[in-house]
LUMZA-895922 format. One record per residue (C-alpha): x, y, z; residue number from 1. Coordinates in steps of 0.5 Angstrom, whole numbers, always signed. Layout:
[[X, Y, Z], NUM]
...
***
This chain:
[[+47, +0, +44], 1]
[[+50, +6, +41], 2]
[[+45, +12, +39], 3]
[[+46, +17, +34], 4]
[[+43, +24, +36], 5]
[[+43, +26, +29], 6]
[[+36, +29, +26], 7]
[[+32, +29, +20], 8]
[[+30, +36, +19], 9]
[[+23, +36, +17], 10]
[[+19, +41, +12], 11]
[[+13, +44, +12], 12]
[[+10, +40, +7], 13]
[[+7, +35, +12], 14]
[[+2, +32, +6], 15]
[[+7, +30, +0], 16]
[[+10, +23, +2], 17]
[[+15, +24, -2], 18]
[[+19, +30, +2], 19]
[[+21, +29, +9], 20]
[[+15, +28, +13], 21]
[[+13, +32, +19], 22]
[[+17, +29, +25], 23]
[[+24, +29, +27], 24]
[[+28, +22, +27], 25]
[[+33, +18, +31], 26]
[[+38, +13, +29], 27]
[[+39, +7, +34], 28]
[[+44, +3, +33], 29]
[[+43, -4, +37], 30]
[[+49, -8, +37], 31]
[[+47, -16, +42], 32]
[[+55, -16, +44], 33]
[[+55, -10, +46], 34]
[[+48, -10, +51], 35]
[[+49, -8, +58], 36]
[[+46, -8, +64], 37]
[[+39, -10, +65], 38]
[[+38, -10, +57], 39]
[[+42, -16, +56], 40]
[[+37, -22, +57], 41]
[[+32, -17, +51], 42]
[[+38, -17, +47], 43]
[[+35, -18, +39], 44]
[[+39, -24, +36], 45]
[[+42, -19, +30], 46]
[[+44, -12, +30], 47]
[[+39, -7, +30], 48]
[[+40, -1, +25], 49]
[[+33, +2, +28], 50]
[[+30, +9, +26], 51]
[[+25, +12, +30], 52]
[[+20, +19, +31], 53]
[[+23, +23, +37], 54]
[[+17, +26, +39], 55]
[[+12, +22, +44], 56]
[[+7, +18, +40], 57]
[[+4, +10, +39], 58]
[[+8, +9, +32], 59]
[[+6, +3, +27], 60]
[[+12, -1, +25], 61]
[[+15, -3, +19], 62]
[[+21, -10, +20], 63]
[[+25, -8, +13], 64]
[[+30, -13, +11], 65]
[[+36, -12, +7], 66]
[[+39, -14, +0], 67]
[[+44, -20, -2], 68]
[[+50, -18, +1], 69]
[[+48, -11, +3], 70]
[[+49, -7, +10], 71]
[[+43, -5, +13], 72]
[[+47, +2, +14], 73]
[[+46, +3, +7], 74]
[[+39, +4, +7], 75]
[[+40, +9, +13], 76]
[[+36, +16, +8], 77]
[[+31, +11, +7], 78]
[[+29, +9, +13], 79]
[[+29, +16, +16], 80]
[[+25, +18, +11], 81]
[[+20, +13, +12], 82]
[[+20, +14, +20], 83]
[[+19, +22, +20], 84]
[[+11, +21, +17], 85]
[[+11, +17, +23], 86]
[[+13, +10, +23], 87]
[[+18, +6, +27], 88]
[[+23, +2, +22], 89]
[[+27, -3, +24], 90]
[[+32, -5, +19], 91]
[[+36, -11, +23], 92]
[[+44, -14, +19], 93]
[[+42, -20, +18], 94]
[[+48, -24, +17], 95]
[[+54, -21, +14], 96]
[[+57, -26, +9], 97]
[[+52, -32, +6], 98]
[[+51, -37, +0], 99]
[[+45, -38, -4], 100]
[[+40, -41, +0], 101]
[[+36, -36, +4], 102]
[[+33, -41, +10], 103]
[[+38, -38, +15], 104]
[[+35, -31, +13], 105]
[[+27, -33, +14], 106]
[[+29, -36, +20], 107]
[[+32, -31, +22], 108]
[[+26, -26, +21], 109]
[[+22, -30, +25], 110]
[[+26, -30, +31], 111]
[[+26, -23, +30], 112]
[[+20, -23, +30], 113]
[[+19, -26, +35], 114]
[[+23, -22, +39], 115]
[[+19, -15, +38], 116]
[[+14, -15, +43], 117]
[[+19, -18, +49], 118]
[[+25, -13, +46], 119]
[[+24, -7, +42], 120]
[[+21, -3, +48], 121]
[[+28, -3, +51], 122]
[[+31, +0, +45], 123]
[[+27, +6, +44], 124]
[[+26, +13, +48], 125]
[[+22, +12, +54], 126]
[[+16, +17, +50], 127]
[[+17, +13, +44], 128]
[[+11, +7, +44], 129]
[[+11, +1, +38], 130]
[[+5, -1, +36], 131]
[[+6, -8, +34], 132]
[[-2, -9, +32], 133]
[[+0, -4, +26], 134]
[[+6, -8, +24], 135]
[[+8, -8, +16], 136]
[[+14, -13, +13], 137]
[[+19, -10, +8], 138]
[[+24, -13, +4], 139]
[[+30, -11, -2], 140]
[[+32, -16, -8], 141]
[[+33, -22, -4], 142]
[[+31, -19, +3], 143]
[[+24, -18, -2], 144]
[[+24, -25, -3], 145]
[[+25, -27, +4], 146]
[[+20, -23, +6], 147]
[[+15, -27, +2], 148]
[[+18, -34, +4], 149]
[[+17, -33, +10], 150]
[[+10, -28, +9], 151]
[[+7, -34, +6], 152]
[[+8, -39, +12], 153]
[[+8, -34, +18], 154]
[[+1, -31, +20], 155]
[[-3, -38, +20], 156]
[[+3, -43, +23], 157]
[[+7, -38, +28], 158]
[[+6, -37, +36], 159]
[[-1, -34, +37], 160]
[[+4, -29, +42], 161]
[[+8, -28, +36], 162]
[[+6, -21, +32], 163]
[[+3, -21, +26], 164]
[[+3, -18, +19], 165]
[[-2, -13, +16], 166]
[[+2, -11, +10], 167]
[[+8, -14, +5], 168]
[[+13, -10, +1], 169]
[[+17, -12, -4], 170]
[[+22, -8, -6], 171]
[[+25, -10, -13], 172]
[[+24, -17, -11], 173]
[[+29, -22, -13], 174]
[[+28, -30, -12], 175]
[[+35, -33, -17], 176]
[[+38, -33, -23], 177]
[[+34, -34, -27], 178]
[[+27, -37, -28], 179]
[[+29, -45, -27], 180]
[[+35, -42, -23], 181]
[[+31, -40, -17], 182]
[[+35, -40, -11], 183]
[[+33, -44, -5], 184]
[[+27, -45, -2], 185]
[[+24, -42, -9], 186]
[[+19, -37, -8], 187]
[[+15, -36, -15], 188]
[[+11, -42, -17], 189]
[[+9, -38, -24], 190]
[[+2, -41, -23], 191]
[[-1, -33, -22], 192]
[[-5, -31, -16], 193]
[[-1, -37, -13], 194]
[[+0, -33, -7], 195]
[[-3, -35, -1], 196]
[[-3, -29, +4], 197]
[[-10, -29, +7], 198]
[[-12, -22, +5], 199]
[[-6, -19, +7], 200]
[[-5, -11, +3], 201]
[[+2, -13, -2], 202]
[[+6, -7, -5], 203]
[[+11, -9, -11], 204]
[[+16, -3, -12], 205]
[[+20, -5, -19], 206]
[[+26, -2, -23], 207]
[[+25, -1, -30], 208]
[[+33, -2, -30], 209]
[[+33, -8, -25], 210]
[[+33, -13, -31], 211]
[[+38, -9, -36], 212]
[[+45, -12, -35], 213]
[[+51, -6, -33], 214]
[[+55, -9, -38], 215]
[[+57, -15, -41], 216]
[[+61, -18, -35], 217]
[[+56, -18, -31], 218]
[[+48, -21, -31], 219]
[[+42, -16, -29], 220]
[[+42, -14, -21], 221]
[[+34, -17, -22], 222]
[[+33, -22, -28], 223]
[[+26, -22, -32], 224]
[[+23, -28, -30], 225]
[[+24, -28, -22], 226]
[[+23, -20, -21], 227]
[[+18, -16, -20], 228]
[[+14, -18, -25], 229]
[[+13, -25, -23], 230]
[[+11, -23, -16], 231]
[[+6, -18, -18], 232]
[[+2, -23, -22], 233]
[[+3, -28, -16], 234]
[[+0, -24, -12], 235]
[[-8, -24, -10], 236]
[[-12, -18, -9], 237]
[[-11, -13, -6], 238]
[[-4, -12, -9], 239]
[[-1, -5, -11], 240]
[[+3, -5, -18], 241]
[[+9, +1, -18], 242]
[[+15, +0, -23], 243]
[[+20, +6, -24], 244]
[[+22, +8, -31], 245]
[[+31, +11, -31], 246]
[[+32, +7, -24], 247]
[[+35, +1, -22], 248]
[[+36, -4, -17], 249]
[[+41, +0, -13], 250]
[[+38, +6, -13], 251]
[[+34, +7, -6], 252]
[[+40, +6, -3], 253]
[[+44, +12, +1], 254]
[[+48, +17, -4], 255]
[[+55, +14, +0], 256]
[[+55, +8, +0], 257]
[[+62, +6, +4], 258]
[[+68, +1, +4], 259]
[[+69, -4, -2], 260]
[[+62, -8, -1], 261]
[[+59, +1, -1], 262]
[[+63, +2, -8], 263]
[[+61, -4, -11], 264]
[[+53, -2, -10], 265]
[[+56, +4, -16], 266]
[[+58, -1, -22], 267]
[[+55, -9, -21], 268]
[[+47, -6, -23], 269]
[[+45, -1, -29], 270]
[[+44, +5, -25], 271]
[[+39, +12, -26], 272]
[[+43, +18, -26], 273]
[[+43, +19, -19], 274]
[[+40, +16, -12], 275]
[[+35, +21, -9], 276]
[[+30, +21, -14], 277]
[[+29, +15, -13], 278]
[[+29, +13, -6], 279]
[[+24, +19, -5], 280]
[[+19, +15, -9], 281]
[[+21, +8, -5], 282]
[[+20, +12, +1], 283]
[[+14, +17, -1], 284]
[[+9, +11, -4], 285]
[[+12, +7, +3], 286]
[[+9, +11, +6], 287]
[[+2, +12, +2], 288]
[[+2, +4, +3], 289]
[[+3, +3, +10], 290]
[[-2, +9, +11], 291]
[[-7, +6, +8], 292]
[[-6, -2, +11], 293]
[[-4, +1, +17], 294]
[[-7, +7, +19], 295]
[[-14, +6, +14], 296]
[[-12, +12, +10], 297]
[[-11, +11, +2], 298]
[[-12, +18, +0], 299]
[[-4, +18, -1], 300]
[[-3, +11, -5], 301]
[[-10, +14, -10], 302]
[[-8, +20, -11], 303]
[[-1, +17, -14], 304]
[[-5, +12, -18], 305]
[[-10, +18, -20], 306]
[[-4, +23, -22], 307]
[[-6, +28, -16], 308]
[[+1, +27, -13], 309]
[[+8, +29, -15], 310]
[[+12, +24, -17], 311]
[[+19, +25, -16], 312]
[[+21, +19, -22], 313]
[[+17, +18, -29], 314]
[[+12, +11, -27], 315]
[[+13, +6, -34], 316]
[[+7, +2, -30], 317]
[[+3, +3, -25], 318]
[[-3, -2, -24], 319]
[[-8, -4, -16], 320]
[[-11, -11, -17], 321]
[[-17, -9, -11], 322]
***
């Protein structure tokens, strides 16, 4: 385990979701080959980049998944923001290199998930508490997808020992090609409000460049007819709407993103002008979310829909099925 002692400074605007939020932030790196010690049998079974408060305090906790050939590092602005209005984010490396079909990668978030009461303890500072009774699931592009798949089965089919989900987050969700081009196992039925999640609070995020194509060599990053637009009308109430206009599929990932997969990231999607403003909205109506279906205070998420917040991006579509 490998601990990065950087901190997040916060500002004393605690009430703006969309600005750094009131607590100082660690990142936590997990690495299972490298547990030692007494920590060797609560090893998780994938890499682990966790962002965490520093102050004492019982945190809800948000599992975030990556998108399709991503590194989980690539979201380390992200998640620091999240974590300093005081959750808990886990964002583990799902695998490295992968084919079409997402089976392994549901699986995977399973065991995760499984793991979270038995392991995560041994990972946080000693005054750091998880609180897995307030616990969210996020997922970008294919990691959305992977989030409903597995969203869809886990909380009536899994072990009564395993945690359950009270929130779903689709970032910019991405289930394939193309309509009738789904990669497997298919997520969206196109019959609407198809989405069975007995109750669970979902939040759809979309990129009004997600579905333009960069040029003509490549195909859009989030293709209409499998993006965010089909998941939020197969989704059942209550389910939060936000689709940010000039942004694209990549723009909530850090400003620099290294090595060849991190450069990439700049010229395979349709881009906004630049990342921040983008990832502070991501992170602020996260925040608003999980403050409301984790913590029973929707004042945040109202005010964005009524107007009352600053939002950092122009909105092309906001709608709540409530």
């Amino acid at each position: 385990m490998f601990m990065n002692s950087s901190i997040t400074n916060p500002t004393s605007d605690s009430s703006n979701v969309f600005a750094t939020g009131n607590y100082t932030t660690h990142l936590i790196k997990v690495e299972p080959p490298k547990c030692t010690g007494n920590n060797v049998s609560n090893c998780p079974p994938k890499p682990l980049l966790i962002s965490t408060p520093s102050e004492t305090g019982l945190f809800p906790v948000l599992l975030f998944l990556h998108g399709y050939l991503l590194y989980n590092s690539f979201y380390s602005q992200l998640i620091q923001h999240i974590a300093s209005h005081g959750f808990i984010v886990i964002a583990p490396q799902l695998y490295l290199i992968t084919g079409p079909d997402a089976n392994d990668e549901i699986k995977t978030t399973a065991e995760i998930t499984n793991w979270l009461s038995q392991g995560l303890n041994h990972f946080l500072p000693p005054h750091v508490q998880p609180n897995l009774k307030k616990l969210a699931l996020a997922g970008h592009s294919r990691g959305g997808k992977v989030a409903f798949a597995f969203s869809l089965t886990h909380n009536k089919s899994s072990p009564t020992t395993s945690p359950k989900f009270s929130a779903l987050i689709g970032i910019d969700p991405v289930d394939g090609m193309e309509k009738g081009k789904q990669t497997p196992p298919p997520v969206l039925t196109y019959t609407p409000h198809s989405f069975d999640l007995d109750g669970m609070g979902v939040l759809i995020v979309g990129s009004g460049l997600g579905e333009v194509k960069r040029n003509a060599l490549f195909p859009p990053c989030a293709p209409k007819g499998v993006n965010h637009e089909d998941f939020y009308n197969e989704c059942n109430k209550p389910a939060y709407y936000f689709v940010a206009k000039d942004y694209g599929h990549l723009d909530m990932l850090d400003d620099n993103t290294n090595g060849i997969r991190g450069k990439a990231t700049y010229c395979l999607c349709k881009n906004g002008e630049c990342r921040e403003p983008m990832r502070r909205f991501v992170g602020g109506v996260l925040v608003a979310f999980l403050k409301a279906y984790l913590e029973g205070d929707s004042r945040d998420l109202v005010a964005i829909r009524e107007g009352h917040e600053m939002v950092p991006v122009e909105l092309q579509r906001v709608e709540f099925l409530v």
